[in-house]
PLY file of the C-alpha trace (Angstrom):
ply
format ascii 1.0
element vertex 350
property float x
property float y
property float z
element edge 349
property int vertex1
property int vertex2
end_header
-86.88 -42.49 24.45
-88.23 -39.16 24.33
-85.75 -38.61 27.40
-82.55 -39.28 25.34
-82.46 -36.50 22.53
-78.74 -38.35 21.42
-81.02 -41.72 20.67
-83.45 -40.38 18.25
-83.71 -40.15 14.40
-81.77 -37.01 13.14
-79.97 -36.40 16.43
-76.51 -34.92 16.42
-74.00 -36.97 16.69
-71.96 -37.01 19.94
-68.27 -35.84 20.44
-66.00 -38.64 20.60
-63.72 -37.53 24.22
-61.20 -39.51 25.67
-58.11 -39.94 27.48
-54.89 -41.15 26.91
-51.25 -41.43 27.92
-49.18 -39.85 25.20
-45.72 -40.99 23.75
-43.48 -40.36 20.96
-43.26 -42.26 17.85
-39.97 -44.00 18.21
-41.11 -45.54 21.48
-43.84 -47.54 19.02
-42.82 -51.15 18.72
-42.39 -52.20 14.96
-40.40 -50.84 12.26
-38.96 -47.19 11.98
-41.84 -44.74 10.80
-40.24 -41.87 9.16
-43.24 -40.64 7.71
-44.92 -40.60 11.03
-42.19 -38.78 13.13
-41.70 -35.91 10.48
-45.60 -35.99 9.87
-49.02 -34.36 11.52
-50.97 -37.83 12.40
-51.17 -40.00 15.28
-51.63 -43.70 15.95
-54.80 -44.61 17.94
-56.00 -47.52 20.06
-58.29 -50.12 18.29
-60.96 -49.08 21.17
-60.82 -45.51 19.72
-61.85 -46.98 15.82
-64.76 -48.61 17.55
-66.11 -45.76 19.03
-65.72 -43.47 16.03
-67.20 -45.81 13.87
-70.67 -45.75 16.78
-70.58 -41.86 16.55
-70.19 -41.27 13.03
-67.19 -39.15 12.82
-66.77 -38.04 9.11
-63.75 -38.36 7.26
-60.82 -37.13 7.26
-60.84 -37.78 11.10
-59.68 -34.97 12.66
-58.92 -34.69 16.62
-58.49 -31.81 19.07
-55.19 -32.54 21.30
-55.67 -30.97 24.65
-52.91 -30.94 27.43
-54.76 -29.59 30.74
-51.55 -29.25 32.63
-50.01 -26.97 30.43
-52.90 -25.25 29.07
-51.69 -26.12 25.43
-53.90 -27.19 22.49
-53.07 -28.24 18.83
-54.39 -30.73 16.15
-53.39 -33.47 14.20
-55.10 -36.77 12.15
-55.25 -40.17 12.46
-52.76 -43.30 10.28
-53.77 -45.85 12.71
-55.08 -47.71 15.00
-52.31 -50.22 16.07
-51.30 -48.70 19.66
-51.63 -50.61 23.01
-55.19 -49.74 24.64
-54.47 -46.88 26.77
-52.11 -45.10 24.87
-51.84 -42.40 21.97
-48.29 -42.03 19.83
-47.47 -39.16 18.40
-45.01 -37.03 16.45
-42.26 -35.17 18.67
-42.65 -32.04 17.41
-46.38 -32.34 18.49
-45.18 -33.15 21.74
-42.93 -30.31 22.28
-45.90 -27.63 21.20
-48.11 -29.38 23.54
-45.44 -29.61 26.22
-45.75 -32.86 26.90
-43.79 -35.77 28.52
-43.82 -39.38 27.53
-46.19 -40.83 30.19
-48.42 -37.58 30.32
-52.36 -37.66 30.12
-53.32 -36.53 26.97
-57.13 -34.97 26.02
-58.34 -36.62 22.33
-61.59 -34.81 20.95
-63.26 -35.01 17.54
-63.08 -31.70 15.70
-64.60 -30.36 12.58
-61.74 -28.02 10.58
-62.86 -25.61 7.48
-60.66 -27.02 4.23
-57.64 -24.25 4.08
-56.99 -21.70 0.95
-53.98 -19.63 2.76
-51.30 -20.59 4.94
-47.80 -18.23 5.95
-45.37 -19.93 7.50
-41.39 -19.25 8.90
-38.74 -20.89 8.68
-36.88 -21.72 12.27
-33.09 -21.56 10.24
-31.58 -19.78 7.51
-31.02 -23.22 6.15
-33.59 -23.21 4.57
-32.93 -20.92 1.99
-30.57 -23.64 0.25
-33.49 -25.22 -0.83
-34.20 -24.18 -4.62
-37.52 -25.13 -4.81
-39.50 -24.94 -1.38
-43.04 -24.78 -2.20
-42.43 -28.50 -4.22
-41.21 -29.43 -1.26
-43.63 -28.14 1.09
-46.79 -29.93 -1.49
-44.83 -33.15 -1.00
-44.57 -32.73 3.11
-47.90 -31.70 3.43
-49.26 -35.10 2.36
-48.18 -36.88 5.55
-49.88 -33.96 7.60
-53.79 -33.68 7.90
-54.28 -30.57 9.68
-52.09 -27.98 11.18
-52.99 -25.41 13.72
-51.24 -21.59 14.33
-48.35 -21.44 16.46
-47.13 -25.31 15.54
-43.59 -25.52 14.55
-44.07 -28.83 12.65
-40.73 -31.09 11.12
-40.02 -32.19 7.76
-36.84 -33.95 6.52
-34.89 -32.75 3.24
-31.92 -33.78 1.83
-30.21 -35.75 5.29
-31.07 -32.43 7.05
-34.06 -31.47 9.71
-36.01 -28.49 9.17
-38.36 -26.41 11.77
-41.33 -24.39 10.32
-43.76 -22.03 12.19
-47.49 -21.48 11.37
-47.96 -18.03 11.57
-51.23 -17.43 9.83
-54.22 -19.23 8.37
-57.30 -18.59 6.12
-59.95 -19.14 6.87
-59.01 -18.36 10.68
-62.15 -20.02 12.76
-62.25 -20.40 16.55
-60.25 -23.48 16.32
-57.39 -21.19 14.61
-56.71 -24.64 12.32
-56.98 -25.76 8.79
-57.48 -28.80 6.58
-54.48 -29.52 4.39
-55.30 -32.55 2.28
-56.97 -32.22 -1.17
-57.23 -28.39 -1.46
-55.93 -25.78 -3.06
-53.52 -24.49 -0.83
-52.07 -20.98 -1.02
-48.47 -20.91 0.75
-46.48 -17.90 2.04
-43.02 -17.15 3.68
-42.27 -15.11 6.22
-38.37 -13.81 6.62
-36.39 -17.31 8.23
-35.52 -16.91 11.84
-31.90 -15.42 12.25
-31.58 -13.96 8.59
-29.97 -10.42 8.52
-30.60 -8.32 5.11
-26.84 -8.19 3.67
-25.12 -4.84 4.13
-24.31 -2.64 1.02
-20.36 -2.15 0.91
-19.50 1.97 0.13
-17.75 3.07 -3.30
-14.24 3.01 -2.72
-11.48 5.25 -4.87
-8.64 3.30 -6.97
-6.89 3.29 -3.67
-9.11 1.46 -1.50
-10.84 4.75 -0.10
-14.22 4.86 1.16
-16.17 7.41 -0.84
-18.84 9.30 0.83
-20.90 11.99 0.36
-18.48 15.48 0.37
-15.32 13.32 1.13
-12.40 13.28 -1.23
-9.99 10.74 -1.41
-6.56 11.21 -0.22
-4.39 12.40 -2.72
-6.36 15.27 -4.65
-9.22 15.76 -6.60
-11.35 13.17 -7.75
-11.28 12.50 -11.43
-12.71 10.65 -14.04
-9.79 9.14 -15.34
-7.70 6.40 -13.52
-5.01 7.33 -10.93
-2.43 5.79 -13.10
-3.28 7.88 -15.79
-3.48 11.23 -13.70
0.59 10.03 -12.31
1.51 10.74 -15.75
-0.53 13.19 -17.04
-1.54 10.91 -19.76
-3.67 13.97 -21.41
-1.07 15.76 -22.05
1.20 12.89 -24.06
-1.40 11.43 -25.66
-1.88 12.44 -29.46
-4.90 13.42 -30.80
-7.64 11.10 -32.53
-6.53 11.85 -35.88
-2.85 11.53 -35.42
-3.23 8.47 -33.79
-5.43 6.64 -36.58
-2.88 7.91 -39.68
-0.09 6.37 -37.46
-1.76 3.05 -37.20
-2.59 3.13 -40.77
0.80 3.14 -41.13
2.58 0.64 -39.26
-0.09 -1.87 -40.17
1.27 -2.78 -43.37
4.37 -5.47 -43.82
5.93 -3.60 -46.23
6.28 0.20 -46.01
9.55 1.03 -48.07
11.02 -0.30 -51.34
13.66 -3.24 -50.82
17.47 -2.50 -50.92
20.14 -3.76 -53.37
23.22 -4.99 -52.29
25.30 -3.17 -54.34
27.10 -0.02 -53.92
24.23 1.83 -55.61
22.11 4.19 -53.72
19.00 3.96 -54.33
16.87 7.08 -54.91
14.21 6.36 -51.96
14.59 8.06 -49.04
14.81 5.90 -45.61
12.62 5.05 -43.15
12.88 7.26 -39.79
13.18 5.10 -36.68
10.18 6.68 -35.12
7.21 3.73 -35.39
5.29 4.48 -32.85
2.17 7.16 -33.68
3.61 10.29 -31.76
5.13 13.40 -32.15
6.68 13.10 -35.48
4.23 10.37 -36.58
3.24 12.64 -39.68
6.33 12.63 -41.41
6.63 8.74 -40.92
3.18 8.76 -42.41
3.83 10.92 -45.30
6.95 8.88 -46.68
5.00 5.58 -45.92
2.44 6.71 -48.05
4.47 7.74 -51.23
6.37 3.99 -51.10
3.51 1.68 -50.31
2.58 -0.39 -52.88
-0.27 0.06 -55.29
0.05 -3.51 -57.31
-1.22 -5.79 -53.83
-4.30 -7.18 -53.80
-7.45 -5.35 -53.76
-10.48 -5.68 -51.51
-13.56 -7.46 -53.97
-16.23 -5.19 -54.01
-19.35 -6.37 -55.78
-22.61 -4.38 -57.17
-25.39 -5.75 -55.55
-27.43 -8.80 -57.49
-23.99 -10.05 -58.50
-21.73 -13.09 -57.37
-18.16 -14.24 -57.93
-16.88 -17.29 -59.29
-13.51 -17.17 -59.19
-10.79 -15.61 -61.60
-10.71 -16.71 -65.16
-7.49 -19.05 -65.44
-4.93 -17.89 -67.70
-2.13 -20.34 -68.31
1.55 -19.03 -68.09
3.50 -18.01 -71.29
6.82 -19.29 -71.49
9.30 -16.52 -73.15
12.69 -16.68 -74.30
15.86 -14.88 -74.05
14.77 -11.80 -76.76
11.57 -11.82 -74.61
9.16 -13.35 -77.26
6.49 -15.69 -75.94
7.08 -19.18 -77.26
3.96 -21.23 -78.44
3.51 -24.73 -77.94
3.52 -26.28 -81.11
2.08 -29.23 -80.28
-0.13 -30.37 -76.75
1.49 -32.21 -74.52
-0.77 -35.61 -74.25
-2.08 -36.63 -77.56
-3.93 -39.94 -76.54
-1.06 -42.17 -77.61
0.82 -44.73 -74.99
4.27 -45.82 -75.12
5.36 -49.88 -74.37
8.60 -51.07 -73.21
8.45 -53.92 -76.34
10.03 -53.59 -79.45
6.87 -54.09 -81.52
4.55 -51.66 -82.55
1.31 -51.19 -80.67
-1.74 -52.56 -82.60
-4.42 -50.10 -83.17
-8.14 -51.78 -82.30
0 1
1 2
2 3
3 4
4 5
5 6
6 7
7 8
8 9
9 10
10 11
11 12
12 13
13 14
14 15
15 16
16 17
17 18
18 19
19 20
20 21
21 22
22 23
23 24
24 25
25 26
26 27
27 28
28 29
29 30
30 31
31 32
32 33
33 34
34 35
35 36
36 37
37 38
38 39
39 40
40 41
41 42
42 43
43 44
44 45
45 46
46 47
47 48
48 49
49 50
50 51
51 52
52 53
53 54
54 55
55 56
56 57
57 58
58 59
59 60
60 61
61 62
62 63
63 64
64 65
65 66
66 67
67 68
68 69
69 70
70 71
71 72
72 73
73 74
74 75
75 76
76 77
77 78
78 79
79 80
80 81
81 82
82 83
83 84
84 85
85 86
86 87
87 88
88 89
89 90
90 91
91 92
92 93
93 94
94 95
95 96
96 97
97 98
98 99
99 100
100 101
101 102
102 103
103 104
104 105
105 106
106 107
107 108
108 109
109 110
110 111
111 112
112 113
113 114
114 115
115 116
116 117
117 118
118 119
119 120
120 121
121 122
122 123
123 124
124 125
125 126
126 127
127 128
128 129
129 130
130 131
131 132
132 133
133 134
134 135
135 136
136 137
137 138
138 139
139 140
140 141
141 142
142 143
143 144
144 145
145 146
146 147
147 148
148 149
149 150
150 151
151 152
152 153
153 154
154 155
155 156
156 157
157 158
158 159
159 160
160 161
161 162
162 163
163 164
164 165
165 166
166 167
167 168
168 169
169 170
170 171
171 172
172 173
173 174
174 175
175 176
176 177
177 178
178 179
179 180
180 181
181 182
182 183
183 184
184 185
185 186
186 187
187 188
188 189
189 190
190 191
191 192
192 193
193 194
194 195
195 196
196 197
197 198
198 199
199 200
200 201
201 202
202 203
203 204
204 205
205 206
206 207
207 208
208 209
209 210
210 211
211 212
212 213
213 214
214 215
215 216
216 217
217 218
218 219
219 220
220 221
221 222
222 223
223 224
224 225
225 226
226 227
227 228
228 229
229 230
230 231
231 232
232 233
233 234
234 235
235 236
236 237
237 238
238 239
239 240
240 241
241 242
242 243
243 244
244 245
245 246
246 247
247 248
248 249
249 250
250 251
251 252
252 253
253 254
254 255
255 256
256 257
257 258
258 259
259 260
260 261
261 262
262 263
263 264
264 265
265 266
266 267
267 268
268 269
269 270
270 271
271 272
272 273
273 274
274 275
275 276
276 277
277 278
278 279
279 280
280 281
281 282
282 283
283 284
284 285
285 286
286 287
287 288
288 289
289 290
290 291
291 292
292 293
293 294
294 295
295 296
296 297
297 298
298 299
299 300
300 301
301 302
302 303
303 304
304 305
305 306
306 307
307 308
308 309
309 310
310 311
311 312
312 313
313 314
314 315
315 316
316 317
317 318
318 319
319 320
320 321
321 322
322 323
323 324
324 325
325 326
326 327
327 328
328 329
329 330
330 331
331 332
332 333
333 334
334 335
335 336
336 337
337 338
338 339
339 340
340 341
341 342
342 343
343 344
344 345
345 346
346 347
347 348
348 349
């Protein structure tokens, strides 16, 4: 015994190492597994549950995927143990990092990964972008992946559509340049998506359509504050003043600016209304006779002291008058409490 350190009491526990022939997911017999092909975890031989269990692997089970040929190395977990003895099945993607073919010889080992806190990854299409959320979407993907390992360009599946993502960086970075995914706190980052371009910034451009740049003038003259269309008519020079044009609007914004006219052959002693309306040149004499005429019985804005409401009006009831002008007074009301029948016979008082 004392010539087999492996055997005694306390001993390390041996790596589990073997060899397989590697294959893709959808060459599995069974029903389609989605969450395996767009996932980080492979599907093991019974044999290989046997022999963890003997060495004492601690969970999560974690494995080192070696291809020799190709000098290419990655890592992924376990989901089962249902394959045929003598074959692995993994995820495509994980085949393409590892450059592998279905039939190859794949290297399994047992590894121990730190539990990650920081993880920056790329997108491989602008795609991806569209998606208005992506770190929800990323927590939900991760839990079908166990590890993942710089430079793999895992899968995921989002809305009927495929999306590639590169592992650029991870914390903490060990030998094994691989993290832990499951139950931690995860910090993720993006890097700029594959084949996006920043968008350009369009130059100013005049009324006309001009580019503006710096020391360039438009063609056609100076450049102005105003609008072209303003400048073709020399708008500044037309255009009354700001106190012309306010009396002139006071003015045209009543209904009624003049007395009415009679029909007979009497002239009345106003003076007419100029056909000029709109506030311009001669807008002050317009102004001036609107003023005299307008009408000082109309209704009044209600301006209250403060603390105080209205009510309403106090009603007064309409005197009738007659032909001298005096006001007639009823002499008796109108409704007295009395009804009328159509019969003959007096109404009996009860």
């Amino acid at each position: 015994m004392a010539g087999y350190p492996s055997l005694r009491r306390g001993a390390a526990s041996r790596r589990f190492d073997e060899y397989y022939r590697c294959y893709p997911v959808a060459m599995l017999p069974g029903p389609d597994r989605s969450h395996v092909t767009y996932g980080g975890k492979v599907i093991l031989p019974p044999s290989a549950l046997d022999k963890l269990t003997h060495l004492h692997i601690s969970y999560p089970m974690m494995f080192e995927l070696i291809n020799g040929a190709a000098s290419t190395m990655t890592h992924a977990g376990v989901i089962e143990f249902t394959a045929e003895e003598g074959k692995i099945y993994i995820p495509y993607w994980l085949m393409q990092v590892l450059a592998l073919e279905p039939g190859d010889i794949l290297q399994v080992k047992s590894a121990d990964l730190p539990s990650g806190r920081f993880i920056k990854l790329q997108a491989q299409s602008v795609n991806f972008l569209d998606i208005s959320d992506p770190k929800a979407v990323l927590e939900n993907v991760f839990r079908n992946y166990s590890c993942l390992t710089v430079g793999d360009v895992f899968t995921f599946e989002y809305n009927d559509q495929t999306f590639e993502m590169a592992v650029l960086e991870v914390k903490p970075d060990t030998d094994s340049h691989a993290i832990v995914v499951l139950e931690t706190d995860l910090e993720v980052d993006f890097a700029t998506p594959v084949g996006y371009e920043e968008p350009k910034r369009q130059p100013k451009t005049s009324g006309t359509g001009t580019p503006i740049g710096a020391g360039h003038l438009p063609a056609g003259g100076m450049l102005h504050t105003q609008g072209s269309m303003s400048q073709a008519i020399n708008y500044a020079s037309i255009a009354p003043d700001s106190t012309a044009a306010a009396v002139g609007a006071k003015a045209v914004s009543s209904n009624f600016l003049l007395g009415g006219q009679k029909l007979s052959s009497r002239k009345t002693s106003k003076v007419p209304p100029s056909n000029a309306s709109t506030p311009g040149a001669d807008v002050t004499s317009n102004s001036q006779s609107a003023a005299m005429s307008r009408r000082k019985n109309g209704p009044q804005p209600l301006r209250l002291p403060p603390g105080k409401l209205f009510f309403g009006y106090e009603l007064k009831p309409l005197k009738m008058k007659d032909e001298q002008g005096n006001v007639i007074e009823e002499k008796a009301p109108r409704f007295q409490g009395q009804g009328q029948t159509l019969r003959g016979g007096k109404k009996k008082d009860t």
